[in-house]
N, CA, C and O atoms as a Tinker XYZ file with bonds, in Angstrom:
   432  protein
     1  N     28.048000  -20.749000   29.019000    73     2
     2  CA    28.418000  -20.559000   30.401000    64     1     3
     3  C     27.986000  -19.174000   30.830000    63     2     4     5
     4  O     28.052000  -18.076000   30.278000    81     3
     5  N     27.451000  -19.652000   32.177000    73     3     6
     6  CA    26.826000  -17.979000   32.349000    64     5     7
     7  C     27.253000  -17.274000   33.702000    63     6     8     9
     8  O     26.846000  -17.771000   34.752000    81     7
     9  N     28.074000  -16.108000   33.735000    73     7    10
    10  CA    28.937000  -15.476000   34.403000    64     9    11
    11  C     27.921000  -14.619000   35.197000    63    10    12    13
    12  O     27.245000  -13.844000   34.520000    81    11
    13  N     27.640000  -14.655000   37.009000    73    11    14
    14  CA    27.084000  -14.056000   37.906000    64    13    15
    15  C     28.276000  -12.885000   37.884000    63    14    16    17
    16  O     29.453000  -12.847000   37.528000    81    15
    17  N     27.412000  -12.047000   38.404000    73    15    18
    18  CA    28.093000  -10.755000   38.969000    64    17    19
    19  C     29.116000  -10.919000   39.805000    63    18    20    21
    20  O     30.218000  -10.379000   39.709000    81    19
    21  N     28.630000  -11.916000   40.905000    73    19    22
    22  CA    29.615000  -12.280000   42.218000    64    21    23
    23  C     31.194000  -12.893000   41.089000    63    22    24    25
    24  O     32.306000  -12.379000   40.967000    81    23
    25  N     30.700000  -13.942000   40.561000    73    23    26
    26  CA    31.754000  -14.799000   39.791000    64    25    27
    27  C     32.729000  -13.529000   39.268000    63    26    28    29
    28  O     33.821000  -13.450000   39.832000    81    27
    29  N     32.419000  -12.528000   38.232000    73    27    30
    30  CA    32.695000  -11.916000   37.759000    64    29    31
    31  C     33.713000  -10.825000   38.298000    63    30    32    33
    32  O     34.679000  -10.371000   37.685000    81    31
    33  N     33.167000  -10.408000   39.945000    73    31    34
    34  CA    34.026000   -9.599000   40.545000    64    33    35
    35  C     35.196000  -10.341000   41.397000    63    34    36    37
    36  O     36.140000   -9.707000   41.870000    81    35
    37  N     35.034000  -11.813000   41.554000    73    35    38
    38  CA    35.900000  -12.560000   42.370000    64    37    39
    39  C     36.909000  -12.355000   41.001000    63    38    40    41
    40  O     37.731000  -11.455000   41.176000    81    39
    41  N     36.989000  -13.013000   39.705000    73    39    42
    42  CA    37.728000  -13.268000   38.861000    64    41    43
    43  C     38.705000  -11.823000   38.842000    63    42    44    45
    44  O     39.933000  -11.845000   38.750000    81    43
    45  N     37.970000  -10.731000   38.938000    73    43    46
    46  CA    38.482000   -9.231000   38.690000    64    45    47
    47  C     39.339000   -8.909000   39.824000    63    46    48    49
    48  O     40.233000   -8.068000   39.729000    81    47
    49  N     39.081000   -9.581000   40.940000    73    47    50
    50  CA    39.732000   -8.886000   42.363000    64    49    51
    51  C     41.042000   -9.954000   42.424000    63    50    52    53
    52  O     42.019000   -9.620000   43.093000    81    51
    53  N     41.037000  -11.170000   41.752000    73    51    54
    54  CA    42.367000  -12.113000   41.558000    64    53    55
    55  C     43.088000  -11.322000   40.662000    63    54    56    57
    56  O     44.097000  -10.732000   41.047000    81    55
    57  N     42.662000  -11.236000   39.434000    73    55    58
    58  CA    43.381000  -10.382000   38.330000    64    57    59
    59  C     44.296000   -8.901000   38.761000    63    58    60    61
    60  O     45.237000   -8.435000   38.120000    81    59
    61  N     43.878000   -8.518000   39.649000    73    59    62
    62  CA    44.185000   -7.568000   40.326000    64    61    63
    63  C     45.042000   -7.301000   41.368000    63    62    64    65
    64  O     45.634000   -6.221000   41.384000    81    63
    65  N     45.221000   -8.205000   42.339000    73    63    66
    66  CA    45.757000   -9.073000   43.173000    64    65    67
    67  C     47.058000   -9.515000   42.519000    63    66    68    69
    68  O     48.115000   -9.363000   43.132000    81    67
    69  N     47.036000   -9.967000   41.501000    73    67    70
    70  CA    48.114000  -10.352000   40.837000    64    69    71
    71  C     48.995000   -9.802000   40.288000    63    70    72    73
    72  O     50.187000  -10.065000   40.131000    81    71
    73  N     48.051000   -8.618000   39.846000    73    71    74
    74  CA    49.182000   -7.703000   39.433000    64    73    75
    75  C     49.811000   -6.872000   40.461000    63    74    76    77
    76  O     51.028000   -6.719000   40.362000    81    75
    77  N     49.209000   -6.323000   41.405000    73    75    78
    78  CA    49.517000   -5.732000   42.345000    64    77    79
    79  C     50.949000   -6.749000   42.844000    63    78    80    81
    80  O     52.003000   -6.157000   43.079000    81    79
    81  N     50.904000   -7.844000   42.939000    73    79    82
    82  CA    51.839000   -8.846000   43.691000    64    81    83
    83  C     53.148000   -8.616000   42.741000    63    82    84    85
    84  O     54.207000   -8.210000   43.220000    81    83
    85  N     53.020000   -8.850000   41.639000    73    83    86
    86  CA    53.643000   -8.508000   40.360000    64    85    87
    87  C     54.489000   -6.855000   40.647000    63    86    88    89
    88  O     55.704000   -6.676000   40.562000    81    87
    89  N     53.582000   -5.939000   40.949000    73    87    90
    90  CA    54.141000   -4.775000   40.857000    64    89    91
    91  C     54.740000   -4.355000   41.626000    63    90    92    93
    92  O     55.550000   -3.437000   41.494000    81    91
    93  N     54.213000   -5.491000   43.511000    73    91    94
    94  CA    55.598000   -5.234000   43.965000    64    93    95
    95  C     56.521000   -5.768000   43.731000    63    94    96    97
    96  O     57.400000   -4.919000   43.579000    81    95
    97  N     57.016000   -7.029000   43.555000    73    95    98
    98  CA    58.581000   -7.762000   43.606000    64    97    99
    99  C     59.015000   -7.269000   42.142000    63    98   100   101
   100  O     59.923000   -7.934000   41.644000    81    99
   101  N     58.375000   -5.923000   41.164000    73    99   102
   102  CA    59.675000   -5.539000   40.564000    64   101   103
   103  C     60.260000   -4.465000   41.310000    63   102   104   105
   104  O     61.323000   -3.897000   41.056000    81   103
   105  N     59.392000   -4.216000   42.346000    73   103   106
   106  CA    60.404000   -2.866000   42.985000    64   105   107
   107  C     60.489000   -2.908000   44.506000    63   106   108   109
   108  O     60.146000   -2.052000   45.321000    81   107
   109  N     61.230000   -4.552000   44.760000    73   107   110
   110  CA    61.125000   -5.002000   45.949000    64   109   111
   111  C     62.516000   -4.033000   46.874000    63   110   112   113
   112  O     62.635000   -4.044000   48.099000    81   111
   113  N     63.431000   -3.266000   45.909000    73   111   114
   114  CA    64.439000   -2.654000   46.029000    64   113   115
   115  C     64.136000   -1.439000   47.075000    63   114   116   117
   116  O     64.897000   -0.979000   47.927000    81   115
   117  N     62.990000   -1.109000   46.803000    73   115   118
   118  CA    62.726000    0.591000   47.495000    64   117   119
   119  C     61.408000   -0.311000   48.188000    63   118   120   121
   120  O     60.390000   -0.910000   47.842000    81   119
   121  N     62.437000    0.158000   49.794000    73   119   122
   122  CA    61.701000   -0.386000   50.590000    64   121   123
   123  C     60.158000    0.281000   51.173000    63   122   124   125
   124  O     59.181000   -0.267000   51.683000    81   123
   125  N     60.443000    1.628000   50.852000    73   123   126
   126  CA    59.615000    2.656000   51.104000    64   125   127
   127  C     58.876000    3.435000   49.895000    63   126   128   129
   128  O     59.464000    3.728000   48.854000    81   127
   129  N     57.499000    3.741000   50.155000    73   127   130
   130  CA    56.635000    4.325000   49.069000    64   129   131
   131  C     57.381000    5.772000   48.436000    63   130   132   133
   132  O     57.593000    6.069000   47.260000    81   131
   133  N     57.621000    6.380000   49.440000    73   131   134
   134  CA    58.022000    7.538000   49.532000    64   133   135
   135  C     59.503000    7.528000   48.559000    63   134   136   137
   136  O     59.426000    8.336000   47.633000    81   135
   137  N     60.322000    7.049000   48.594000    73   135   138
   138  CA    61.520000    6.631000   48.321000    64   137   139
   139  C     61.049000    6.331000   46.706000    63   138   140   141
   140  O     61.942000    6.723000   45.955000    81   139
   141  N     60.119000    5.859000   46.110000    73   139   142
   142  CA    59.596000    5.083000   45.280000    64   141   143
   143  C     59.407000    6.468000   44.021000    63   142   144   145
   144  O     59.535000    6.794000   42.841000    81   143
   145  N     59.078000    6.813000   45.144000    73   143   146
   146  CA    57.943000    8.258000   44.422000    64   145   147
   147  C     59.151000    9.124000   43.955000    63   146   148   149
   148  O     59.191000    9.542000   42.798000    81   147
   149  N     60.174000    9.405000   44.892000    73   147   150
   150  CA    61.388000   10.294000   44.830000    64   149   151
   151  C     62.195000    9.908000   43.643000    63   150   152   153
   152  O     62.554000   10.805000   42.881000    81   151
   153  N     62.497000    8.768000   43.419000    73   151   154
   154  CA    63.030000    8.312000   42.606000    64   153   155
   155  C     62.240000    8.715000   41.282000    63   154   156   157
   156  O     62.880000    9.478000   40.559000    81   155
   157  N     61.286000    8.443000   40.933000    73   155   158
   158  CA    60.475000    8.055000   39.532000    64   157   159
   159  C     60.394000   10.125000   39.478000    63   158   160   161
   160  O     60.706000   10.607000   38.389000    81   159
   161  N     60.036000   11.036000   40.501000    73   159   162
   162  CA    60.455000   12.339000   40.242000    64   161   163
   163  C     61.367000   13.248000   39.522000    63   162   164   165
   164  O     61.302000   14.331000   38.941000    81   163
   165  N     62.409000   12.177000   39.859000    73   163   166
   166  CA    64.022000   12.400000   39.626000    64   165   167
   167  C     63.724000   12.050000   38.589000    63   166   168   169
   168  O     63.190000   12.948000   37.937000    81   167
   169  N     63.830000   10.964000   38.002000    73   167   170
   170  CA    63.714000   10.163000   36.536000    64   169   171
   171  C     62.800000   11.192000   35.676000    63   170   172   173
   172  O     63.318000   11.643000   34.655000    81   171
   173  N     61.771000   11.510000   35.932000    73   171   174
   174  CA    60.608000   12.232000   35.127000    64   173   175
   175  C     61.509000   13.552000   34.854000    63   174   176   177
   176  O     61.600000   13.984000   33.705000    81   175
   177  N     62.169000   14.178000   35.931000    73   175   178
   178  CA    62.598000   15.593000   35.563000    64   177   179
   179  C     64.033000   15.613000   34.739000    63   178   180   181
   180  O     64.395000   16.670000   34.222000    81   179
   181  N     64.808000   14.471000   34.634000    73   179   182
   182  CA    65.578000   14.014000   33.959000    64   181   183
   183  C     65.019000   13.976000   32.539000    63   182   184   185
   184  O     65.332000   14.848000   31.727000    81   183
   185  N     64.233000   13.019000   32.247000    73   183   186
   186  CA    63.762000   12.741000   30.690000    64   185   187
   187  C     63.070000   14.224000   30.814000    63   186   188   189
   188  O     63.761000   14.956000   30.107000    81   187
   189  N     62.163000   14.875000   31.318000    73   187   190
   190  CA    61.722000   16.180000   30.711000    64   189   191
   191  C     63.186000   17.119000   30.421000    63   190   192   193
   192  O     63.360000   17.372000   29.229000    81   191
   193  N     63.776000   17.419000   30.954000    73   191   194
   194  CA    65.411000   18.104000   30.404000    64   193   195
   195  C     66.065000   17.454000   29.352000    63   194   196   197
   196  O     66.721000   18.148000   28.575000    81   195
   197  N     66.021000   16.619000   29.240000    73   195   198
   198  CA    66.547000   15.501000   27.868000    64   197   199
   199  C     65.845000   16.113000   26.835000    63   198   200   201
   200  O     66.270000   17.010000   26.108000    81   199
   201  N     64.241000   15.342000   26.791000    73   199   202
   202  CA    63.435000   15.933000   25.881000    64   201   203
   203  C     63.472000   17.625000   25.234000    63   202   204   205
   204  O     63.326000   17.848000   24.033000    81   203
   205  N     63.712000   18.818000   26.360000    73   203   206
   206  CA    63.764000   19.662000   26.170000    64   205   207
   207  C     65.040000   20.244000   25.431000    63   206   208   209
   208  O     64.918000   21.138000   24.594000    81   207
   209  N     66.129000   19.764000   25.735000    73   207   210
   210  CA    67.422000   20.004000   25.348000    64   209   211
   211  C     67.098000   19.920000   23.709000    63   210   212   213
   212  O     67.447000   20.874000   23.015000    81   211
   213  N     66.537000   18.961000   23.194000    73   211   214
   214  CA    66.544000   18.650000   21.621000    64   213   215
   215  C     67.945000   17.941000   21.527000    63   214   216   217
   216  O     68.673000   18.848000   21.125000    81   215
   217  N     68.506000   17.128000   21.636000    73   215   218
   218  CA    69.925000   16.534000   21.308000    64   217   219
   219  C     69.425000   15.851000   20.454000    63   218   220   221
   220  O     68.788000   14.950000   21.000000    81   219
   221  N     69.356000   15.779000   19.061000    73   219   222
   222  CA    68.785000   15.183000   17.955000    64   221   223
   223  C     69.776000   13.830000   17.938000    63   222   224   225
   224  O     69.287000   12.755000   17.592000    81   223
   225  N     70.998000   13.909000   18.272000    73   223   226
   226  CA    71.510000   12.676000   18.425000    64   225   227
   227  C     71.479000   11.572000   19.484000    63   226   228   229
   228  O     72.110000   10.515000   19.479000    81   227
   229  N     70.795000   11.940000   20.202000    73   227   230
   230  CA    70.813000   11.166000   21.779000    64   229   231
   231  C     70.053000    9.927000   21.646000    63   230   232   233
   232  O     69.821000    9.328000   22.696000    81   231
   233  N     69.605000    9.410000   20.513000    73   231   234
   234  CA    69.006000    8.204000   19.729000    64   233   235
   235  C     67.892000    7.679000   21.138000    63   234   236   237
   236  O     67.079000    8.510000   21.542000    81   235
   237  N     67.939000    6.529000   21.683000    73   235   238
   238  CA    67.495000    6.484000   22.646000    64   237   239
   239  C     68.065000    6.232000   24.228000    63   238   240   241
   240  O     68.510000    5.090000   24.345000    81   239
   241  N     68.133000    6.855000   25.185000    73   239   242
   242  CA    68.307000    6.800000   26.499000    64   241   243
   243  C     67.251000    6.076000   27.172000    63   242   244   245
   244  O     66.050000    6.058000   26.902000    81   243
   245  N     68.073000    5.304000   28.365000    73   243   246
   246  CA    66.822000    5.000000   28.908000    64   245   247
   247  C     67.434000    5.685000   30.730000    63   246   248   249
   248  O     68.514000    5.324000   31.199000    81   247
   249  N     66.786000    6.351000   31.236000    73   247   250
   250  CA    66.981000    6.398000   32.639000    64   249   251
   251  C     66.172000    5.768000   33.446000    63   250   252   253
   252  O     65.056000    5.313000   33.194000    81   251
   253  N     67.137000    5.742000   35.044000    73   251   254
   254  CA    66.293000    4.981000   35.828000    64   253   255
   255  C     67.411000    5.818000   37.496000    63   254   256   257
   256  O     68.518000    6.270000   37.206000    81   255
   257  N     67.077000    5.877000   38.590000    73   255   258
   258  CA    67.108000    6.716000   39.564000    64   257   259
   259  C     67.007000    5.303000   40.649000    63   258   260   261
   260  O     65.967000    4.643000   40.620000    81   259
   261  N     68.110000    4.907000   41.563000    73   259   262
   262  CA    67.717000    3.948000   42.485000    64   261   263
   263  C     67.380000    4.628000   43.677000    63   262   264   265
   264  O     67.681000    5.821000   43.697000    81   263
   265  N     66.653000    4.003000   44.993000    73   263   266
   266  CA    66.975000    4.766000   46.374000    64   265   267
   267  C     67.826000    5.677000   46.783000    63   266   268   269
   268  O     67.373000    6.644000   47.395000    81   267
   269  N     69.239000    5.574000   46.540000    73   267   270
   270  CA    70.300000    6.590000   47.129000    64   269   271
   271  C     69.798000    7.732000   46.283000    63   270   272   273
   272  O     69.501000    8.607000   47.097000    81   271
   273  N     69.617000    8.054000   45.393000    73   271   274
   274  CA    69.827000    9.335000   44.077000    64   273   275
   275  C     70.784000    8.953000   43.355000    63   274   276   277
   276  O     71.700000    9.718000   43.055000    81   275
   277  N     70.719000    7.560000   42.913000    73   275   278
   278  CA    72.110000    7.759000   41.880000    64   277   279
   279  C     71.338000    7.323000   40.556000    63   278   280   281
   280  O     70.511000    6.411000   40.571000    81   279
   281  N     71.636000    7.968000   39.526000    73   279   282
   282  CA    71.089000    7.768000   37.639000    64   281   283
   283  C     72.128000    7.015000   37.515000    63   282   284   285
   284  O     73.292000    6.996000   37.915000    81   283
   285  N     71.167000    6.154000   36.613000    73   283   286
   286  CA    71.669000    4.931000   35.910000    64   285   287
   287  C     71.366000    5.524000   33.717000    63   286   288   289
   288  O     70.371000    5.459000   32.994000    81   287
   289  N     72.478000    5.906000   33.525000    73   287   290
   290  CA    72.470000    6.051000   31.950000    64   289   291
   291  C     72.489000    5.013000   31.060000    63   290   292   293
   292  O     73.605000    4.499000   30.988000    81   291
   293  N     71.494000    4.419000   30.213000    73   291   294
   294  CA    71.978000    3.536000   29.471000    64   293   295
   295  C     70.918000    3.646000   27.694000    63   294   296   297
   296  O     69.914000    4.302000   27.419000    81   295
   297  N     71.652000    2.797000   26.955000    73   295   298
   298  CA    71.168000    3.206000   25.619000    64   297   299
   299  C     71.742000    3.434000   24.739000    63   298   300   301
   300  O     72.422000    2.438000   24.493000    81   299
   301  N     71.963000    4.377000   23.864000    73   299   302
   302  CA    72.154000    4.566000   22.834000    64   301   303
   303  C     72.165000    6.154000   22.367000    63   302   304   305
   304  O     71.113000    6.764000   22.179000    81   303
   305  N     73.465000    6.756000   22.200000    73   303   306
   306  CA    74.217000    7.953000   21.469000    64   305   307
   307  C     74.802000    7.910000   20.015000    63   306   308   309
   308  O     75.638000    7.127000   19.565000    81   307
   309  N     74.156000    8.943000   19.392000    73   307   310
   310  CA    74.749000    9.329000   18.007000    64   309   311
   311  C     76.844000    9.471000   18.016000    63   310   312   313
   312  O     77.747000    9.243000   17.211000    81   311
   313  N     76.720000    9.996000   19.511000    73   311   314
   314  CA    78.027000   10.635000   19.518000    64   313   315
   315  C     78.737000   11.203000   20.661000    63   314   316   317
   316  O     78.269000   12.024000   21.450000    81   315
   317  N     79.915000   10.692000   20.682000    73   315   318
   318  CA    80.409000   11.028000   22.572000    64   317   319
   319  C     80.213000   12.553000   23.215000    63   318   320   321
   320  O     80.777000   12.955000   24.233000    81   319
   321  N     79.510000   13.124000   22.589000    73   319   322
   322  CA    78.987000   14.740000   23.065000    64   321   323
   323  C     78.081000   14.518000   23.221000    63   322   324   325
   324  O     77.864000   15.167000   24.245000    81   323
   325  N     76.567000   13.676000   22.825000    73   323   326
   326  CA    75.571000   13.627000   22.790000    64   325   327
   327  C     75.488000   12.578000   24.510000    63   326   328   329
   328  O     74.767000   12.842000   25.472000    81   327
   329  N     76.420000   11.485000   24.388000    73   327   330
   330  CA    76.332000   11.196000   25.592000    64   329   331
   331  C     76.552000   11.801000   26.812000    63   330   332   333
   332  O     75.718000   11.870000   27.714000    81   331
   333  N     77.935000   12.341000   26.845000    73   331   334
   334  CA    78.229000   12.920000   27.552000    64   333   335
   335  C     77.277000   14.485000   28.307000    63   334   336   337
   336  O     77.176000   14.851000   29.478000    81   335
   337  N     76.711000   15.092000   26.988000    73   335   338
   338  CA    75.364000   15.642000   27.518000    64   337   339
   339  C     74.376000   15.573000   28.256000    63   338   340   341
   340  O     73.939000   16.430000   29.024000    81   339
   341  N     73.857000   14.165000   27.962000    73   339   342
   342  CA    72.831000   13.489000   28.722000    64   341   343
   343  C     73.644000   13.221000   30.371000    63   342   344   345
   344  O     72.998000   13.337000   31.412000    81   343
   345  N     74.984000   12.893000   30.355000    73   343   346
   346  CA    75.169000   12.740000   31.914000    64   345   347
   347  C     75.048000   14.235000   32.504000    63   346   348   349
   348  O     74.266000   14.449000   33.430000    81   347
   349  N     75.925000   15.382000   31.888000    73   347   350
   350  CA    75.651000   16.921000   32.506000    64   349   351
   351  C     74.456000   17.344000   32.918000    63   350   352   353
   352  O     74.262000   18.079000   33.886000    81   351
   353  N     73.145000   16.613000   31.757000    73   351   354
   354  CA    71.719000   16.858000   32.254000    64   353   355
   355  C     71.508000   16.254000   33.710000    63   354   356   357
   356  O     71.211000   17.012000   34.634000    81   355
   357  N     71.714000   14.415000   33.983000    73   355   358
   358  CA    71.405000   14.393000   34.674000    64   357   359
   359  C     72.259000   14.613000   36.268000    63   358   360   361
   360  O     71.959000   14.389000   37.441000    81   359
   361  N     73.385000   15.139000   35.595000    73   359   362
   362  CA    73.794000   15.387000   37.277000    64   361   363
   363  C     73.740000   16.392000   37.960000    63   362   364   365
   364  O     74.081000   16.560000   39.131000    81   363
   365  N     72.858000   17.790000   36.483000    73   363   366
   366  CA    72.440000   18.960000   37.122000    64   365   367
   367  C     71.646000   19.162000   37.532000    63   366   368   369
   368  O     71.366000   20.317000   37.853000    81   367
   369  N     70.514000   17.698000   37.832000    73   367   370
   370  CA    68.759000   17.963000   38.096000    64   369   371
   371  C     69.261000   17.440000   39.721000    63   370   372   373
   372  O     70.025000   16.539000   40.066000    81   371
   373  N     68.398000   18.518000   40.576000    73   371   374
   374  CA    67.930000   18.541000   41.736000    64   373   375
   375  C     67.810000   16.424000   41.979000    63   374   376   377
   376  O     67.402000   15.505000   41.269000    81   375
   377  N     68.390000   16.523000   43.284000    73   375   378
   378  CA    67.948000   15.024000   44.038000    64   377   379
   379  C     69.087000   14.213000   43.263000    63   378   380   381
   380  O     68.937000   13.042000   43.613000    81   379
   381  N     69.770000   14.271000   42.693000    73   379   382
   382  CA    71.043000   13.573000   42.038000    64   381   383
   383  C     72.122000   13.620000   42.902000    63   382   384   385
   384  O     72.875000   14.548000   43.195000    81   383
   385  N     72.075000   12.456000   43.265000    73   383   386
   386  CA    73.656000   12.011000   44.251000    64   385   387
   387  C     75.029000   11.787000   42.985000    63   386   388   389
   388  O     76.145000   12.276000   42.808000    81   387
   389  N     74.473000   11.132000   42.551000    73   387   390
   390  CA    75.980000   10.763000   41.203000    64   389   391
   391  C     75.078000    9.736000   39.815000    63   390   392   393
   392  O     73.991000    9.174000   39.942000    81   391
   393  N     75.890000    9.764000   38.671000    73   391   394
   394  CA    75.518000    9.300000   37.623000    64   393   395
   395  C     76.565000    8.152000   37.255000    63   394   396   397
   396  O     77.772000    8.149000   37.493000    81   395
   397  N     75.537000    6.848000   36.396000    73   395   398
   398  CA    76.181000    6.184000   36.108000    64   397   399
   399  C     76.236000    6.195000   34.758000    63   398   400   401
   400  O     75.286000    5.627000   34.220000    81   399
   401  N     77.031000    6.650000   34.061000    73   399   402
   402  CA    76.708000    6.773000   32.380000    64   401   403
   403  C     77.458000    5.760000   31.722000    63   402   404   405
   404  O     78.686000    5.694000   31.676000    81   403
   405  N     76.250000    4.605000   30.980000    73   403   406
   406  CA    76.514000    3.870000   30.419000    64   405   407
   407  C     75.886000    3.298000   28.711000    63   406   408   409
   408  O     75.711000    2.199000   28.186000    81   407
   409  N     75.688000    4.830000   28.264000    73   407   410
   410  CA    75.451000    4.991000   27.159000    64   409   411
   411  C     76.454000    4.713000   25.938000    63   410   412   413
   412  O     77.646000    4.994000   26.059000    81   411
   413  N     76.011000    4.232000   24.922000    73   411   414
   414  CA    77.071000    3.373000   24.161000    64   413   415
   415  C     77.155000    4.184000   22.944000    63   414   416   417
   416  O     76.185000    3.785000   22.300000    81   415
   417  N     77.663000    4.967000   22.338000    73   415   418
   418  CA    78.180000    5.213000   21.093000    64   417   419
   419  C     78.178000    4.845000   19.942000    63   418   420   421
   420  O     79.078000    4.363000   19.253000    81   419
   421  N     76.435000    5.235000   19.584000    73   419   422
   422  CA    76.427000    4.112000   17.953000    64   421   423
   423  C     76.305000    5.420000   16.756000    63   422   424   425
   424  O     75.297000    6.126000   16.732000    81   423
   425  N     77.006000    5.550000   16.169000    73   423   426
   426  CA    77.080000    6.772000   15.017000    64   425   427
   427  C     76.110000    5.846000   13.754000    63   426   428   429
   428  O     76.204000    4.619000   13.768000    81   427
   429  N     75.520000    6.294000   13.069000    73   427   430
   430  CA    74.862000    6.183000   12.113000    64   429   431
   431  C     75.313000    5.291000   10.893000    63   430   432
   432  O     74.593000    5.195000    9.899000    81   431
């Protein structure tokens, strides 16, 4: 079977298309680009303060930042200081309305 150029870029511009369609309805939530961007800012400067802190116990966190400014904590702590850390981080970073800390307490 022998693939034209044309064929080739139609197949590429569906593939593409699709994902794009895909990439919006997971973030059909933030209605606005801008809003989008603010959020994932927040989140980035969050995990860079995490990362930096070194909390060797903070096992894995996962954050996430909705439209309003509110952090969503979830994951996995060595230890109720280690969690509780991770919320002080994120409710001291700039653009933080309130935290939801729902990090779970797994000791070793």
């Amino acid at each position: 079977m022998k693939l034209t150029l044309a064929t080739a870029v139609l197949v590429t511009a569906g593939m593409l298309a699709g994902a794009a369609v895909y990439a919006q309805d997971a973030d059909v939530d933030r209605s606005h680009p801008k809003a989008f961007v603010k959020d994932s800012v927040v989140t980035t400067k969050i995990k860079s303060k995490l990362a930096a802190d070194h909390i060797a116990s903070l096992g894995k966190i996962h954050v996430d930042t909705d439209a309003d400014g509110v952090v969503w904590l979830s994951g996995s702590a060595r230890s109720q200081a280690a969690a509780d850390r991770a919320g002080d981080i994120a409710r001291d970073t700039d653009g933080v309305r309130g935290v939801k800390n729902h990090i779970k307490v797994e000791p070793e």
